[in-house]
DRENTORKOL-3810 file (N, C-alpha, C; in nm, 4 decimals):
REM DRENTORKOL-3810
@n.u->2.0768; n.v->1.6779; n.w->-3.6808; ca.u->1.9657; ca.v->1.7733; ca.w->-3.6745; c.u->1.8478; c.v->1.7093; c.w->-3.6037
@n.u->1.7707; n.v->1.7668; n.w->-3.5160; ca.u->1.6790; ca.v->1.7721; ca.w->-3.3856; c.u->1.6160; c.v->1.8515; c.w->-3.4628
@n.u->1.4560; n.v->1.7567; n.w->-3.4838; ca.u->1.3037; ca.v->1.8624; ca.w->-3.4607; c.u->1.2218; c.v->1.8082; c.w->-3.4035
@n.u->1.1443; n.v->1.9191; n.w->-3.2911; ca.u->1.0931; ca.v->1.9152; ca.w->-3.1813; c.u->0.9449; c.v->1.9544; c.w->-3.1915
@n.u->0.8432; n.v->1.8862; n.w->-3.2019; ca.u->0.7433; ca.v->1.9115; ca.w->-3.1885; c.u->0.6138; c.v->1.9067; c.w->-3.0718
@n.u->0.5570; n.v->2.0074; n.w->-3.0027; ca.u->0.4926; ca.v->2.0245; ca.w->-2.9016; c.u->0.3466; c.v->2.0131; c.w->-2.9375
@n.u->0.3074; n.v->1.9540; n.w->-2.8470; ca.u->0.1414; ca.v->1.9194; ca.w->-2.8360; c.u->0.0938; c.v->1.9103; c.w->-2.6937
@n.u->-0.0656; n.v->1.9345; n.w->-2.7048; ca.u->-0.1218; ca.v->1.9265; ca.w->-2.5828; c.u->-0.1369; c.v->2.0345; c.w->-2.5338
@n.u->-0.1072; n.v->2.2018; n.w->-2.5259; ca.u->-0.1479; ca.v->2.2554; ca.w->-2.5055; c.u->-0.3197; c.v->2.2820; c.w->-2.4765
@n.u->-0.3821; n.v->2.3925; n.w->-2.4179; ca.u->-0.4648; ca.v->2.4752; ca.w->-2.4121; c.u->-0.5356; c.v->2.5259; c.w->-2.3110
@n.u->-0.6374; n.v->2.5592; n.w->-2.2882; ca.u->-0.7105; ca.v->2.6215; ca.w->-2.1712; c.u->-0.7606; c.v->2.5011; c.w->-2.0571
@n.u->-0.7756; n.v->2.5718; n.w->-1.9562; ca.u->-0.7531; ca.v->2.4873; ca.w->-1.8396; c.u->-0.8275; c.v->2.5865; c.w->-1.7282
@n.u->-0.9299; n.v->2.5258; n.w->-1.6118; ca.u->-0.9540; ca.v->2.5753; ca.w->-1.5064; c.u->-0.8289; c.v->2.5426; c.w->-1.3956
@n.u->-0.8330; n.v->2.6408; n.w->-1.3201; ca.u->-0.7457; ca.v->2.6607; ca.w->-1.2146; c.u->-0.7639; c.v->2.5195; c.w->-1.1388
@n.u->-0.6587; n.v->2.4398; n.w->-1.1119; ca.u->-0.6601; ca.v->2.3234; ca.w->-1.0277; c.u->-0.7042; c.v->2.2073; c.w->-1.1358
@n.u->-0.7189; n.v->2.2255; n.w->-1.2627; ca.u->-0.6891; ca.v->2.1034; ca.w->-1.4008; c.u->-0.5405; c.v->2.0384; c.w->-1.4055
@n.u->-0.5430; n.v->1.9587; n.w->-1.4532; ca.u->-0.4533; ca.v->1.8923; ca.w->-1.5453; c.u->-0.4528; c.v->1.8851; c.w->-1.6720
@n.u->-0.2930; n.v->1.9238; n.w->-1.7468; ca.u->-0.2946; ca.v->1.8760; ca.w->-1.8744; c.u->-0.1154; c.v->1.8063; c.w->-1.8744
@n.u->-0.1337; n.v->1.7464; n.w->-1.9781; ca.u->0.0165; ca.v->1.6431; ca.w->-2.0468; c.u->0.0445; c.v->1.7127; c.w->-2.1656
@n.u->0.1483; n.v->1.7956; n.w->-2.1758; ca.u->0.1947; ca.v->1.8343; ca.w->-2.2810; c.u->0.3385; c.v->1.6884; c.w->-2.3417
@n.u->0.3307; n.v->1.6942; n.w->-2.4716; ca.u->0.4078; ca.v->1.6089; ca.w->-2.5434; c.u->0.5113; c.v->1.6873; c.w->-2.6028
@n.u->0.6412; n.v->1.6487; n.w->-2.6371; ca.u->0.7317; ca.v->1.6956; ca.w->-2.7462; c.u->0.7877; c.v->1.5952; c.w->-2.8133
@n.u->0.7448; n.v->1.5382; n.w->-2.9509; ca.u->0.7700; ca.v->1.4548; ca.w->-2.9939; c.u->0.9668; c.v->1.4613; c.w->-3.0837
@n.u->1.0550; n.v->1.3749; n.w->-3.1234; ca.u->1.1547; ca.v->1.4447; ca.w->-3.1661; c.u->1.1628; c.v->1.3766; c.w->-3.2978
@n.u->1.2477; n.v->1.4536; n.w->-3.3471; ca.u->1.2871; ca.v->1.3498; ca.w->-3.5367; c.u->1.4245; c.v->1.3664; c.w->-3.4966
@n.u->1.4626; n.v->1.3015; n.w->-3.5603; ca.u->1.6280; ca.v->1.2680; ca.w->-3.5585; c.u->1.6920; c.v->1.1076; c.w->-3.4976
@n.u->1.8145; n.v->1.1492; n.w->-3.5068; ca.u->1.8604; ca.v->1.0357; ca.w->-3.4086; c.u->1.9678; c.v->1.0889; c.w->-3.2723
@n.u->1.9825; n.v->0.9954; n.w->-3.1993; ca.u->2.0625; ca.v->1.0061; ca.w->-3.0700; c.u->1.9403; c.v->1.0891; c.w->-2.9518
@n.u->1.7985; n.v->1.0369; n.w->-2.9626; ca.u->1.7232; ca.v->1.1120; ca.w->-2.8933; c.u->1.7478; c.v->1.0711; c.w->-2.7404
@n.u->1.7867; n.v->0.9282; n.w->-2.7059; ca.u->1.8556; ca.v->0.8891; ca.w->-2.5628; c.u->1.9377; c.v->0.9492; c.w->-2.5383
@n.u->1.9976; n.v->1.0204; n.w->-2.5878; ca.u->2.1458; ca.v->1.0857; ca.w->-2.5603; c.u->2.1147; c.v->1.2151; c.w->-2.4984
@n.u->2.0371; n.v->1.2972; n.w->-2.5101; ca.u->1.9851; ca.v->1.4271; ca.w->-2.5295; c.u->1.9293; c.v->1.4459; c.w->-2.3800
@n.u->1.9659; n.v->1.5317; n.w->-2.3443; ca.u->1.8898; ca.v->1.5780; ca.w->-2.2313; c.u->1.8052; c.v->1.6535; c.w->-2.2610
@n.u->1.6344; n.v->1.6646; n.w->-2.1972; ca.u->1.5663; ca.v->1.6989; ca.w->-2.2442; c.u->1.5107; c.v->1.8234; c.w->-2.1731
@n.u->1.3830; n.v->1.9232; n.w->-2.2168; ca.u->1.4016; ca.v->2.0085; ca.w->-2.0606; c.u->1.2773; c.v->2.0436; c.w->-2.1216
@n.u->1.1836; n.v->2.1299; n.w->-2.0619; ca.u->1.0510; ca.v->2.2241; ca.w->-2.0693; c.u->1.0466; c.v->2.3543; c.w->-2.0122
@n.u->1.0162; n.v->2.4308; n.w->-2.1023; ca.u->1.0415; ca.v->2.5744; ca.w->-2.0816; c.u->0.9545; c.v->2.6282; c.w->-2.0810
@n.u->0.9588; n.v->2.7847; n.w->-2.0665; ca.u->0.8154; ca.v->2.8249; ca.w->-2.1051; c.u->0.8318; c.v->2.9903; c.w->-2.0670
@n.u->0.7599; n.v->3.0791; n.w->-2.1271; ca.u->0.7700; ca.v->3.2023; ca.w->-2.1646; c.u->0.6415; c.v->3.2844; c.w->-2.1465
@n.u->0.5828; n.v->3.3332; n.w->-2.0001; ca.u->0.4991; ca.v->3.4366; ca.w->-1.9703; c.u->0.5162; c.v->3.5448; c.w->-2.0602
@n.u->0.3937; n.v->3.6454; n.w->-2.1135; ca.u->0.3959; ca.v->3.7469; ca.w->-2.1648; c.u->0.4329; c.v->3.8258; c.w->-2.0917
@n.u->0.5927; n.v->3.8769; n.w->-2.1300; ca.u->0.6398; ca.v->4.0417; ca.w->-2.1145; c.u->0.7335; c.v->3.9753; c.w->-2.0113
@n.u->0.8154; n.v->3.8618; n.w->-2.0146; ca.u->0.8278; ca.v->3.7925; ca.w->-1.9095; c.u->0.9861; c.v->3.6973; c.w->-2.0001
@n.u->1.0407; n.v->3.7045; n.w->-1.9580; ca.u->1.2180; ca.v->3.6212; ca.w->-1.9495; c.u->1.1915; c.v->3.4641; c.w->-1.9819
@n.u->1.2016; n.v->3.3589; n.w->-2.0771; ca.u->1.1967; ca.v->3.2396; ca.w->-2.0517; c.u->1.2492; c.v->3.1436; c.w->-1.9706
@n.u->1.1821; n.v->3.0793; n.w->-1.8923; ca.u->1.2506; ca.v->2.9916; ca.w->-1.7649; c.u->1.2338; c.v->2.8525; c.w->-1.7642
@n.u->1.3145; n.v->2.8015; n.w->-1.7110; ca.u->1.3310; ca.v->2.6449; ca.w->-1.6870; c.u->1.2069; c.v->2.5673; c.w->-1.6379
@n.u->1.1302; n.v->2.5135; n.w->-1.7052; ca.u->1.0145; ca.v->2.4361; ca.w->-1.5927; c.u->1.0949; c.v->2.3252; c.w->-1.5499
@n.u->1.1428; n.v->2.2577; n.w->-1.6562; ca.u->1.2122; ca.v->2.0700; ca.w->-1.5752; c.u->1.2703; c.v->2.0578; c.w->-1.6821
@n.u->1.3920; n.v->1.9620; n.w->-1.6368; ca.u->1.4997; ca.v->1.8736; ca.w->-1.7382; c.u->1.4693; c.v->1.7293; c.w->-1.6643
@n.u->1.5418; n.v->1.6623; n.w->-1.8115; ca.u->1.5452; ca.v->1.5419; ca.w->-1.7986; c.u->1.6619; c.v->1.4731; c.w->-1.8273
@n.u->1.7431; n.v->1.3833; n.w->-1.7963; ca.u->1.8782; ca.v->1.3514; ca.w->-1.8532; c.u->1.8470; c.v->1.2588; c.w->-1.8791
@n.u->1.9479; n.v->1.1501; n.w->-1.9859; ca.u->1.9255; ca.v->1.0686; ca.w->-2.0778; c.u->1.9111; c.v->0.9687; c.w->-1.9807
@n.u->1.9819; n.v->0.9590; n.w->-1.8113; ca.u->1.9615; ca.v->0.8212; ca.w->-1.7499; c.u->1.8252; c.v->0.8773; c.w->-1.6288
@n.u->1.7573; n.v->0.9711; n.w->-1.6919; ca.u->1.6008; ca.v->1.0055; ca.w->-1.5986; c.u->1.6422; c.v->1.0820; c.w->-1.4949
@n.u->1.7198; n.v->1.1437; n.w->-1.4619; ca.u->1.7460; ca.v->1.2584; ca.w->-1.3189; c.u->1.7077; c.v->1.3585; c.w->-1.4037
@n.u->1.6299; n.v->1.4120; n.w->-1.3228; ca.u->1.5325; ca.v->1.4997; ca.w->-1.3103; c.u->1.5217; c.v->1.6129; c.w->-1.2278
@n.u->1.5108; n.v->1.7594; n.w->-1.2939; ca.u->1.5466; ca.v->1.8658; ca.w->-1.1980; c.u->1.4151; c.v->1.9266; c.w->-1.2320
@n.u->1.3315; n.v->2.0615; n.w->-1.1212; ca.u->1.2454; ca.v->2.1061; ca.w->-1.1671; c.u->1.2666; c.v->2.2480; c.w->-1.0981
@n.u->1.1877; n.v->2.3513; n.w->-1.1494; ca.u->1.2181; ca.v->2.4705; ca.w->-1.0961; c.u->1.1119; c.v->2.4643; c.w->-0.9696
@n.u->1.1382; n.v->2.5460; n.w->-0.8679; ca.u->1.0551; ca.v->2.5614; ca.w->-0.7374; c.u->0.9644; c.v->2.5417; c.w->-0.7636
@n.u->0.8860; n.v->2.6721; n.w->-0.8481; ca.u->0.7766; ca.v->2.7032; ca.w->-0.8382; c.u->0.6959; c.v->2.5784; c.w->-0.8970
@n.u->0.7236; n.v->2.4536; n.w->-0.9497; ca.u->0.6427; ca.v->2.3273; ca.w->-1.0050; c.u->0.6617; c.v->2.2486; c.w->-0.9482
@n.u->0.7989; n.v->2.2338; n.w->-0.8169; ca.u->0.7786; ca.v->2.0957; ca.w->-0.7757; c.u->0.6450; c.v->2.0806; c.w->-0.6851
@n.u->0.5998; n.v->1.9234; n.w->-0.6951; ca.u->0.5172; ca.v->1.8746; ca.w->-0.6625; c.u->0.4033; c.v->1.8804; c.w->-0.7233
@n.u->0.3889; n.v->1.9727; n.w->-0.8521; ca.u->0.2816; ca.v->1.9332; ca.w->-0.8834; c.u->0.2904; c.v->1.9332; c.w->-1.0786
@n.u->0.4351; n.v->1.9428; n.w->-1.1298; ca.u->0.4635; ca.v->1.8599; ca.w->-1.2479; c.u->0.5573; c.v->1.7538; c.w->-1.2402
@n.u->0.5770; n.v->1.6816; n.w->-1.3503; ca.u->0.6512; ca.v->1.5737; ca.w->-1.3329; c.u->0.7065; c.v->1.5263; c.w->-1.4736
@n.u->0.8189; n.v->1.5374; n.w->-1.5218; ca.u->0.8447; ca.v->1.5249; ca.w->-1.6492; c.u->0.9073; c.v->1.3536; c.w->-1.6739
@n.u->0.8627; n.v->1.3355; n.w->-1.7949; ca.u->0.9162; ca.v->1.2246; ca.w->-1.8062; c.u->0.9790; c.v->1.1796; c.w->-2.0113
@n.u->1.0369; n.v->1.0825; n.w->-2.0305; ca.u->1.0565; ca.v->1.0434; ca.w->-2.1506; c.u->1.0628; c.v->0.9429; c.w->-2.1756
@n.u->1.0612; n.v->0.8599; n.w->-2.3179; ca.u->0.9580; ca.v->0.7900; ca.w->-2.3513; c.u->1.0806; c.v->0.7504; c.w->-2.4730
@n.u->1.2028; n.v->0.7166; n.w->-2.5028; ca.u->1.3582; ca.v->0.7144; ca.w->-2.6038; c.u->1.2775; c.v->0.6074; c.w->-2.6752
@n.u->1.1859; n.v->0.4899; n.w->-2.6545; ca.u->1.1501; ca.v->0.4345; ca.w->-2.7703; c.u->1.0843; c.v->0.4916; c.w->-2.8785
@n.u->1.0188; n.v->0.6320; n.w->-2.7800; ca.u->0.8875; ca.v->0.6851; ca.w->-2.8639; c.u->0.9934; c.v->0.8506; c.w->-2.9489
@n.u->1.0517; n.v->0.8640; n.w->-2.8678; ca.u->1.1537; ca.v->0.9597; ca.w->-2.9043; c.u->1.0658; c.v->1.0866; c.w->-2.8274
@n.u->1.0186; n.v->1.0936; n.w->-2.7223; ca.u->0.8793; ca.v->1.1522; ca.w->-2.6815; c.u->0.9417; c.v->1.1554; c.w->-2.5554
@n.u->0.9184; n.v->1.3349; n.w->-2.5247; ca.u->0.9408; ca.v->1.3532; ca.w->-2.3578; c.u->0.8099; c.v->1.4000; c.w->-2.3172
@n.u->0.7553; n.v->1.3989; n.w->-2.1966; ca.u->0.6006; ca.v->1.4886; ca.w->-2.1648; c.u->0.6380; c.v->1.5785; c.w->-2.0497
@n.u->0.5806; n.v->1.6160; n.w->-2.0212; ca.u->0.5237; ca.v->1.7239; ca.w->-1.9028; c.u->0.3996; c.v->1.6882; c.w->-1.8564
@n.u->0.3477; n.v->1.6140; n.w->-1.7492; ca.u->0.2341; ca.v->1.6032; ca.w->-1.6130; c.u->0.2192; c.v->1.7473; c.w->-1.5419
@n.u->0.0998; n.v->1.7601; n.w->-1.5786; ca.u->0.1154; ca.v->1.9169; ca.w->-1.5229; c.u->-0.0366; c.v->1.8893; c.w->-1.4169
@n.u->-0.0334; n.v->1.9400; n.w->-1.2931; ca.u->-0.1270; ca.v->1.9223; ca.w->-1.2377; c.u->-0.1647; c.v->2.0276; c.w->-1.1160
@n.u->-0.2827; n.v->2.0449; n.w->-1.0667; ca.u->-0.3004; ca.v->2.1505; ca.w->-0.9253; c.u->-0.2531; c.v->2.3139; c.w->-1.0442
@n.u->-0.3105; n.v->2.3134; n.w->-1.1583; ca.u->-0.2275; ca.v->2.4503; ca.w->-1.2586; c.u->-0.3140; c.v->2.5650; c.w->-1.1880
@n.u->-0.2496; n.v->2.6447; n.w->-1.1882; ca.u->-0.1996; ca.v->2.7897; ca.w->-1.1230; c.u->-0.2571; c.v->2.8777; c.w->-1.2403
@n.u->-0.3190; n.v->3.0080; n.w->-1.2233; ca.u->-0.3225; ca.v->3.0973; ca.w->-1.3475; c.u->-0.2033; c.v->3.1306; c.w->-1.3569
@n.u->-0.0753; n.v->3.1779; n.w->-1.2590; ca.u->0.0527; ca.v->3.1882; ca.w->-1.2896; c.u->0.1226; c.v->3.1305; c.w->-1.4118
@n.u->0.0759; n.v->2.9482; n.w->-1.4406; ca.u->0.1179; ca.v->2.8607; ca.w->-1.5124; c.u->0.0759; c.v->2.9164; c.w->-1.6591
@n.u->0.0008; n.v->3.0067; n.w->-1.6912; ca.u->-0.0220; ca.v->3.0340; ca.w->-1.8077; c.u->0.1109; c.v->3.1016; c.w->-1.9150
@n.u->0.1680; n.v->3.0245; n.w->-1.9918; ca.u->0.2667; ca.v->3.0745; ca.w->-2.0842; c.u->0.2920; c.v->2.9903; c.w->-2.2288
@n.u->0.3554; n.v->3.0067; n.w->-2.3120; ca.u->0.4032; ca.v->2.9573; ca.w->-2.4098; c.u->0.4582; c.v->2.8396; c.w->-2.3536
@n.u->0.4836; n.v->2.7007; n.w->-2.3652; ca.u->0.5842; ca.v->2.5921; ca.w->-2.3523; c.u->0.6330; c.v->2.5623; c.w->-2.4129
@n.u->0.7891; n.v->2.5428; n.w->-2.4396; ca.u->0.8767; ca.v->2.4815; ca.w->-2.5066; c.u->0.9821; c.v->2.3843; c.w->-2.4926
@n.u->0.9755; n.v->2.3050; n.w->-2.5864; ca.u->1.0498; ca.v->2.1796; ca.w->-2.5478; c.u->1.2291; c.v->2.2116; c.w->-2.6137
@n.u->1.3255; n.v->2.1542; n.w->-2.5112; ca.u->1.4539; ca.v->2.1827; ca.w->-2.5451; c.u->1.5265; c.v->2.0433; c.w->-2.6017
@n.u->1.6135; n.v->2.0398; n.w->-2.6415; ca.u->1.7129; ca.v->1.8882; ca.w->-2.6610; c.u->1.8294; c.v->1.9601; c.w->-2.6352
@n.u->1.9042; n.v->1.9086; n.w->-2.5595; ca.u->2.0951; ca.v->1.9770; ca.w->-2.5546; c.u->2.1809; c.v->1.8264; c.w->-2.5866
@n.u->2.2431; n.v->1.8489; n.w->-2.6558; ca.u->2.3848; ca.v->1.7353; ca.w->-2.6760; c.u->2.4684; c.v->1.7811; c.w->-2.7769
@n.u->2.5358; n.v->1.6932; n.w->-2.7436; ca.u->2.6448; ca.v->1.6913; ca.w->-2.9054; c.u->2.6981; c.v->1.8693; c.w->-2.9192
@n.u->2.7069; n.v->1.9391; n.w->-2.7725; ca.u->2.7133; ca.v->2.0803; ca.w->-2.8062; c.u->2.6140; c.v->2.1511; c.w->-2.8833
@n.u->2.4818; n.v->2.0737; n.w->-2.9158; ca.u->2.4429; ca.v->2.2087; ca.w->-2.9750; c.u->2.2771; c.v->2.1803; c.w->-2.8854
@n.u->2.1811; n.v->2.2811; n.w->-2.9002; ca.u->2.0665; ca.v->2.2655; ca.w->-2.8718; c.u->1.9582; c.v->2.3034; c.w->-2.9945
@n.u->1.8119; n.v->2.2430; n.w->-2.9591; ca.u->1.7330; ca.v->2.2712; ca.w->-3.0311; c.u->1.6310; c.v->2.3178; c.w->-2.9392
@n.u->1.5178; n.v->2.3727; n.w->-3.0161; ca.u->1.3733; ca.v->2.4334; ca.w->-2.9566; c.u->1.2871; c.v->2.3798; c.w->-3.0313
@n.u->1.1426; n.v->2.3570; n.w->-2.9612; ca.u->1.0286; ca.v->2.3125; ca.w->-3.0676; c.u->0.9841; c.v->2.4730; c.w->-3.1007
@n.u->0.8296; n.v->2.5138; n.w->-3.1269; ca.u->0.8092; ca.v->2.6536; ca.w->-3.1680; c.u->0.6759; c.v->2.6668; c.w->-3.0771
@n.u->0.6915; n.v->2.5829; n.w->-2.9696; ca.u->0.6023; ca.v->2.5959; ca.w->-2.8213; c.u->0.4378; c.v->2.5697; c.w->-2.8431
@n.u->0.3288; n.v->2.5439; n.w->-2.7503; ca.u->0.2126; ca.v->2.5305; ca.w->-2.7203; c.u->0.1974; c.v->2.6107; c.w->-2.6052
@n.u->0.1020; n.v->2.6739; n.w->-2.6843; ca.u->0.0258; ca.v->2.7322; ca.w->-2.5134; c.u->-0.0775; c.v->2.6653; c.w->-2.4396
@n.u->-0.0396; n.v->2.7299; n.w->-2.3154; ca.u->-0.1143; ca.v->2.6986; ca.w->-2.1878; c.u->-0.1581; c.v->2.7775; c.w->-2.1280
@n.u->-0.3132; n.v->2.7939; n.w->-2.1005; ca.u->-0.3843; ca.v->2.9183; ca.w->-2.0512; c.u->-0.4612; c.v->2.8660; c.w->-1.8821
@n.u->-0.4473; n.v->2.9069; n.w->-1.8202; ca.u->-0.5414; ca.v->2.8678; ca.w->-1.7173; c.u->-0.5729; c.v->2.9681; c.w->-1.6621
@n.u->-0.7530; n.v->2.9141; n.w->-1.6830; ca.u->-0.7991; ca.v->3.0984; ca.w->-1.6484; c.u->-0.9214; c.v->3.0081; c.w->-1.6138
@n.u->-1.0450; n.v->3.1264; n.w->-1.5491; ca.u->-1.1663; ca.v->3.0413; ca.w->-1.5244; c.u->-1.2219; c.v->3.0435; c.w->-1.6708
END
């Protein structure tokens, strides 16, 4: 059992930075591929970035170049570098774990970027 906890959220001017965190409990957190999601209002949840246990790294279009995910297996801690944010970027974030066949979710932070 995987629990996923998200931090770092909140409001943001257009062209800010923020570092969202997902901290994990459990064990086999190296093992786990990790990912960041996130859920616009009225809107389908989509892939922001994964992470695999040996650091390859995928991101959806619309973020490359200006997030950058990373993890942290001592800390049991993956983040999200979020930077150049978009009012687009405004949604719920959620952190994923996949292994062992099964997955988990944290219960997300928001991210607002507005003036």
């Amino acid at each position: 059992q995987v629990q996923l906890v998200e931090s770092g959220g909140g409001l943001v001017q257009p062209g800010g930075s923020l570092r969202l965190s997902c901290a994990a409990s459990g064990s086999g957190f190296s093992i786990y591929v990790m990912g960041w999601y996130r859920q616009a209002p009225g809107k389908q949840r989509e892939m922001v970035a994964t992470i695999t246990s040996v650091g390859s790294t995928n991101y959806a279009d619309s973020v490359k170049g200006r997030f950058t995910i990373s993890r942290d297996n001592a800390k049991n801690t993956v983040y999200l570098q979020m930077n150049s944010l978009k009012p687009e970027d405004t949604a719920d974030y959620y952190c994923r774990a996949t292994g062992f066949g099964r997955q988990y979710w944290g219960k997300g932070t928001p991210v607002t970027v507005s003036l």
